[in-house]
N, C-alpha and C positions, 0 to 999 in steps of 0.2 A: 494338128487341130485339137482345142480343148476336147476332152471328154464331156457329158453331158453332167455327170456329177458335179465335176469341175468347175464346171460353169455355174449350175445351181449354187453348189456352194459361195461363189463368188459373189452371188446377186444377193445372198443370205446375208453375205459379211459387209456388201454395201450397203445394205438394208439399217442394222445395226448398226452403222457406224453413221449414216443420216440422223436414226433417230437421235442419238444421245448427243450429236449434233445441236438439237434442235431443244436439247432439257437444259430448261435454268432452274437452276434451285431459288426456293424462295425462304428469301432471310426473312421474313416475318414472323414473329411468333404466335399473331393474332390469327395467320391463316392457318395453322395446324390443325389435322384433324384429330382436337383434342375434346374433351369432354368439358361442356356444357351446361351449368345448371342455369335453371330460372326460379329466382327463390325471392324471399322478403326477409329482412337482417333483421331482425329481432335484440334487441338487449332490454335490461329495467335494472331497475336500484330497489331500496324498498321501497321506494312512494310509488312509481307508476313504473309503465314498460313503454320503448319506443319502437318504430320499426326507422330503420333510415331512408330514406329518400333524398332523389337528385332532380330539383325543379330543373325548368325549361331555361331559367337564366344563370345555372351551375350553382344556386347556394344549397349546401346538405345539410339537413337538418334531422329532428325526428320527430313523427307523426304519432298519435295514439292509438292512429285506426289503422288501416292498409289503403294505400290508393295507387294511384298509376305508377305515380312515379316511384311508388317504393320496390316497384319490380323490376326485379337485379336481375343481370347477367352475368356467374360468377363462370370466369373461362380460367383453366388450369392450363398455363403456359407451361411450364416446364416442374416439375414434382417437388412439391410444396410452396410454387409460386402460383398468384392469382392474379387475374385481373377483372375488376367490376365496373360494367357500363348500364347506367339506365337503360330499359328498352322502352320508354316511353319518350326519354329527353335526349338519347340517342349520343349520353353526355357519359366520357370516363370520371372514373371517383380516383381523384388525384389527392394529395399533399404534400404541402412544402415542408420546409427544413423548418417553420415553428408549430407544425404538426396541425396546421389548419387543412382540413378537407375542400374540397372544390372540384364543381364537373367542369370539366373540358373537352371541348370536342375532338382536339390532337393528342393522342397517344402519346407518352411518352414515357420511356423504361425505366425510369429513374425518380420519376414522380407517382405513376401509376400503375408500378407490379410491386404485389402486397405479397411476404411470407406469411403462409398460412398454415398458425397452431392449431390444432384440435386438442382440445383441452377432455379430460375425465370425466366431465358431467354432460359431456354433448355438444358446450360452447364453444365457439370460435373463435381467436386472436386474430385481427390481420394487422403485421407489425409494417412498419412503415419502412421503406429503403432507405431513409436518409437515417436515422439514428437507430432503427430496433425497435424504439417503443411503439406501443399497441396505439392506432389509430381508435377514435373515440368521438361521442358524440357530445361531450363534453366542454361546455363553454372555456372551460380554463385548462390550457396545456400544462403537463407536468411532467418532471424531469426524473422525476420517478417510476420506475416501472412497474405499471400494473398499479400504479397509487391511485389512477382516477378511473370518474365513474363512467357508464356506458361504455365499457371497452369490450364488453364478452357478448358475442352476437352469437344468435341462434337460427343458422339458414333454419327457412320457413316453407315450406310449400306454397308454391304463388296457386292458389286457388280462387283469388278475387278474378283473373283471365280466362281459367277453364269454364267459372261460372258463366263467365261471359261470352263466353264461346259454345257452351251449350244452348245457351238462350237463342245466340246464331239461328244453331240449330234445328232448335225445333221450333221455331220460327220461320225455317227453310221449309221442314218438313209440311209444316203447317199448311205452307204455299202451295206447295206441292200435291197436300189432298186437296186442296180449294180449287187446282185448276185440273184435279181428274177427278170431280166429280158430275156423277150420271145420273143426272134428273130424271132420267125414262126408269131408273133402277126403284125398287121396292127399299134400297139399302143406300142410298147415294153416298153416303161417306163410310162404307166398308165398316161401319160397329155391330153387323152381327158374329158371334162367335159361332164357330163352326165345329161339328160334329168332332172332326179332329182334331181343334185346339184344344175340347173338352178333355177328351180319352189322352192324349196325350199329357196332361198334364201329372208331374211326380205326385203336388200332394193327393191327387185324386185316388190315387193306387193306394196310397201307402194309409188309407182310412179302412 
């Protein structure tokens, strides 16, 4: 008759040999728990600066101001490769083989993971999979590298969302003292300061 070890041990090794049974790997490179940004591309020439954007029916273009759609999703698939999807058009920033840009809703590896330069002054090149050269917001493709303009983009902090989600916020919060307020109180919406928010406070001391 087994020993009790024996057996433990047995139930251990079927344990593990169910689970890994049960593991699939996943060939995706968009599900990696990779790192994340949410930014706004920035580039300009000397006359003006654009930010780029991907409308709701895929044409990319560039903005002067920040708006929905100009906020990227820039996901690092594997080290020095990128992939950028609108988070408002829910569209990838693709290009074909004559270097025109376009959002699409289907992923694909070969139109839309970009190698991504960091350049000395802070800028960013995103070259294109099918030739090398630098993707651009530039009406006229060129066969020259780095000859045209709008190619060096500057990830931006997407701040036009946080705003907006602040605003949420204290909009929530707002509700929130609206629906705990006590009309029998001498104070119904909590604005008097108290004894110990005075005395606690640093610049108070340091006078």
């Amino acid at each position: 008759m087994p020993s009790p070890a024996f057996t433990g041990l047995l139930s251990l090794f079927a344990l593990v040999h169910l689970s890994l049974s049960f593991y699939l790997p996943n060939q995706s490179p968009l599900s990696f728990d990779d790192q994340v940004r949410e930014r706004h591309l920035y580039t300009e020439n000397k006359r003006q600066g654009l930010f780029l954007e991907i409308s709701q029916d895929g044409t990319v273009r560039g903005t002067p101001v920040q708006t929905v759609n100009s906020v990227l999703e820039l996901r690092s698939v594997r080290p020095g490769e990128t992939v950028i999807k609108g988070v408002s058009s829910s569209l990838y920033l693709c290009v074909d083989n004559s270097g025109h840009l376009r959002g699409q809703q289907q992923y694909k590896q070969a139109d839309c993971t970009f190698r991504e330069l960091l350049l000395s002054d802070g800028y960013t090149v995103f070259q294109s999979p099918h030739n090398g050269l630098p993707i651009s917001l530039s009406s006229k493709p060129s066969g020259v590298k780095y000859a045209r303009p709008f190619y060096q983009f500057l990830p931006v902090m997407n701040e036009l969302i946080l705003g907006m989600e602040r605003v949420k916020k204290e909009k929530g919060k707002l509700s929130e003292r609206q629906e705990n307020v006590d009309l029998e109180s001498d104070d119904p919406l909590g604005m008097r300061i108290s004894a110990a928010d005075v005395w606690s406070s640093p610049g108070f001391h340091s006078r």
